[in-house]
C-alpha positions, 0 to 999 in steps of 0.5 A: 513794921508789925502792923505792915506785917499784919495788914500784909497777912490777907489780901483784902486788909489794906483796901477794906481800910483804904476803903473804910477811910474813904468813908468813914466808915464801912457798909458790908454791902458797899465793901463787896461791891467796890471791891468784887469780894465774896462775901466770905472773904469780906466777912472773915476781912473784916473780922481781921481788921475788927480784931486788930483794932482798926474798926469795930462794929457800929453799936447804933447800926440800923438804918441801911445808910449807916455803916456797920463798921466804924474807924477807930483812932489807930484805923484812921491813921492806918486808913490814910497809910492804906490808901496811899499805898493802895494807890502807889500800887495801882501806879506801878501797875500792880493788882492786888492778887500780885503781892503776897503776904511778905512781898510789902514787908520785904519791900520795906525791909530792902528800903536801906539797900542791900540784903542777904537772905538769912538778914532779911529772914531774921528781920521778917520773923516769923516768916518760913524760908520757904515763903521768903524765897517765894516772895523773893522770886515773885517780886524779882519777877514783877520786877520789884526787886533785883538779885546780884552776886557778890563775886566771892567764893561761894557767890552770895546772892544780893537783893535791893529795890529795883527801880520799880519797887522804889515808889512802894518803898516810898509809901511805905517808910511813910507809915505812921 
């Protein structure tokens, strides 16, 4: 879960690795162009990912075919995970600028069944009621997730994988 929750952290992570395992490797220039990022973006993405350990610079770059990034061990495992969620997201027809930084996370903590909101927020620390109620209304709104009432005074509110979410939850319980 921790490493869901960071690759989760930035919208480019998880497809610069898809992208990266692809390869074998990535070259800045080509990660931009396949993926229409700014260079800034694909910079400080790449960094992130440099940090996290799932790629490092390639010490022997030179030659304009070689990359400038190269997978370690832990990033080629994730790579492949990547990808796969990666391309269970563009089946449920959903584009990255969608999800936000908890919308997998919490995907993947609903996958058991039902939760409420203070067992989700203790589950998905350190993530701030605030954005947990964000990402609840956007993935209800995508159709992601559902919300019931429990009849009992005061309601309390339910949320479970909507049939949409379920291939999401899928690819993402695979996660080595």
């Amino acid at each position: 879960m921790e490493d869901l929750v960071r690759l989760s952290a930035a919208r480019w992570l998880m497809p610069l690795l898809a992208l990266a395992g692809e390869r074998g490797g990535l070259r800045f220039a080509e990660a931009v162009r396949r993926l229409g990022l700014s260079r800034g973006i694909a910079r400080s993405s790449l960094d992130a990912l440099v940090e996290g350990g799932w790629l490092v610079r390639n010490p022997g770059h030179g030659h304009p075919l070689r990359p400038e990034y190269l997978l370690t061990g832990r990033g080629l495992e994730r790579s492949r995970w990547c990808a796969r969620v990666m391309l269970v997201r563009d089946q449920v027809g959903l584009a990255p600028e969608t999800l936000t930084r908890w919308t997998l996370p919490l995907i993947s903590e609903l996958t058991p069944g039902e939760a409420r909101f203070s067992g989700l927020k203790a589950a998905l620390e350190p993530v701030s009621p605030r954005a947990l109620s964000l990402t609840l209304k956007s993935a209800i709104g995508l159709g992601l997730i559902d919300r019931r009432l429990e009849e009992s005074f005061p309601p309390k509110p339910l949320y479970a994988l909507a049939a949409r979410g379920q291939p999401l939850a899928e690819a993402l319980a695979n996660c080595p």
